[in-house]
C-alpha positions in Angstrom: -12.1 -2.4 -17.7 -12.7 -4.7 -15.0 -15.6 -4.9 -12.8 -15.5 -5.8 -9.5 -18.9 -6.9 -7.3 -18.6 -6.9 -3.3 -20.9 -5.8 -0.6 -19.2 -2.3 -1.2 -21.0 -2.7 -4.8 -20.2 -2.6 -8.1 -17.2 -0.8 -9.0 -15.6 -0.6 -12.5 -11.8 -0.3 -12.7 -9.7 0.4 -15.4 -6.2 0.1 -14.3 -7.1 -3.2 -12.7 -4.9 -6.4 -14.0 -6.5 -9.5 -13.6 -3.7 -12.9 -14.1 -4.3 -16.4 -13.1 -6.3 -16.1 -10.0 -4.7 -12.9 -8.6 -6.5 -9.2 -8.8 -4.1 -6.6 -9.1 -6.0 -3.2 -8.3 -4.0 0.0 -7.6 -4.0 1.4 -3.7 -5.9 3.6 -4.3 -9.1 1.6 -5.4 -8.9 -0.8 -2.3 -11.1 1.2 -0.4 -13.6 2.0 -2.9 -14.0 -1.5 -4.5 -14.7 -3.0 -0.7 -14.6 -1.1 1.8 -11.5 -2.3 3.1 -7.9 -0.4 3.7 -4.4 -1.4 3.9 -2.9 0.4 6.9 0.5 -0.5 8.7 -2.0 -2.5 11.6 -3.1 -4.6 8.6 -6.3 -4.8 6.5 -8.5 -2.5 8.1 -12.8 -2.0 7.3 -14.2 0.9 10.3 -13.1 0.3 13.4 -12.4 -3.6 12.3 -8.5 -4.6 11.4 -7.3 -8.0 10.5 -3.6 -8.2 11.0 -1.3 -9.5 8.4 1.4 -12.3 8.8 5.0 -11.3 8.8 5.9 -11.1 5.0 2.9 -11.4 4.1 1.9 -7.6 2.7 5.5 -8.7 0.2 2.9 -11.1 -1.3 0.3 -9.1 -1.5 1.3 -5.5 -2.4 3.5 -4.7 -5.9 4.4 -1.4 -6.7 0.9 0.6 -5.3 -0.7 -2.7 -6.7 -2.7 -4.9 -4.1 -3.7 -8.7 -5.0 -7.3 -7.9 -3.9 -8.3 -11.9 -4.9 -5.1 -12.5 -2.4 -6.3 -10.4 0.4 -10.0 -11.6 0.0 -8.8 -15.4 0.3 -6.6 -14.1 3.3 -10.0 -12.9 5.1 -11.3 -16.3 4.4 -14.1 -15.2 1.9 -15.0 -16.5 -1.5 -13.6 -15.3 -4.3 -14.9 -16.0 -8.1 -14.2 -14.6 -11.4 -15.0 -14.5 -15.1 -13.6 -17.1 -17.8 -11.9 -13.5 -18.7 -10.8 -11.8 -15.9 -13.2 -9.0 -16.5 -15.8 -9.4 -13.8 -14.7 -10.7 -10.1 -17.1 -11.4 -7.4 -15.7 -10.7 -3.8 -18.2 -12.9 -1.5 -18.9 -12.8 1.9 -18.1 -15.3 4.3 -20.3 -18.4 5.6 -20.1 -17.3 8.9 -21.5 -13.6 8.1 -24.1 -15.0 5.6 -25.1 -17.5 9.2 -25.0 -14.9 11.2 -27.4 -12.6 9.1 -29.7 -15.1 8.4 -30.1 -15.9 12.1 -30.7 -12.3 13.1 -33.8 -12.5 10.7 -33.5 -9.1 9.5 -33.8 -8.6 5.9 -31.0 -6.5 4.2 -32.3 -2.9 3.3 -33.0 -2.7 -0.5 -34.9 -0.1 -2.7 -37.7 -1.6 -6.0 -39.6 0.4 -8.1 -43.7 0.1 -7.9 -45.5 -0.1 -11.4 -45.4 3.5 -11.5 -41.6 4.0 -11.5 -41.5 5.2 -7.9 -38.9 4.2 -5.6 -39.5 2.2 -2.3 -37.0 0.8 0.0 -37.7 -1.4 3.2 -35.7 1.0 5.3 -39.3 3.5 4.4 -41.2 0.8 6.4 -38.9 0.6 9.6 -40.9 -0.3 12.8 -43.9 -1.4 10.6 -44.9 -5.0 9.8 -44.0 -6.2 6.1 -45.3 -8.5 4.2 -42.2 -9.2 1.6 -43.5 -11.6 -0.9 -40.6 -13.2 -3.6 -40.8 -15.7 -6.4 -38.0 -16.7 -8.3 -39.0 -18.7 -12.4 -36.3 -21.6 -11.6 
């Protein structure tokens, strides 16, 4: 079982095969695992493609199997994984991290209260927040 972390989430794989520092996930995950495709036009996310190189879907693609680490690397985005091979951590770029910072909108996200109920910032759109964080290190 491998699992794989992206902005798509957390997705567990089982036919995944994880060797030196190349992901091999079947097709048919690609989508799932990060919200990307593999289309003839090239790597494609929404209305967004990324065109390959010449050759370049030879490297990447085996037998239904895509190096997802490959592809990653391709889009220019960090790519880090376990001493095992059994969890892999598909980052985002520096430039998308800048440029989300510099929009100074927080990311939508959903924490329970001390009752056990539910609240997400996206409740509190168009209202003024006070998000208070503290971290122990």
């Amino acid at each position: 079982m491998t699992t794989i972390l992206s902005d798509a989430g957390a997705t567990e794989v089982t036919a995944a095969r994880a060797g030196g520092d190349a992901l091999w996930l079947p097709a048919a995950h690609l989508e799932e695992a990060t919200g990307w495709t593999l289309k003839p036009e090239g790597l494609c996310r929404g209305e967004v493609c990324v065109p390959l190189p010449p050759g370049a879907t030879q490297e990447l693609a085996r037998d239904d199997m895509l190096d997802v680490a490959a592809i990653w690397r391709r889009l220019g985005k960090p790519v880090l994984a376990s001493d095992d091979g059994d969890i892999w951590v598909l980052g985002e770029s520096a430039a998308t991290r800048t440029a989300a910072l510099e929009s100074l909108e927080a990311s939508d996200f959903a924490l329970p209260d001390l009752d056990g109920n539910l609240h997400r910032l996206s409740d509190h759109r168009g209202e003024k927040v006070l998000l208070a964080t503290w971290a122990s290190w």
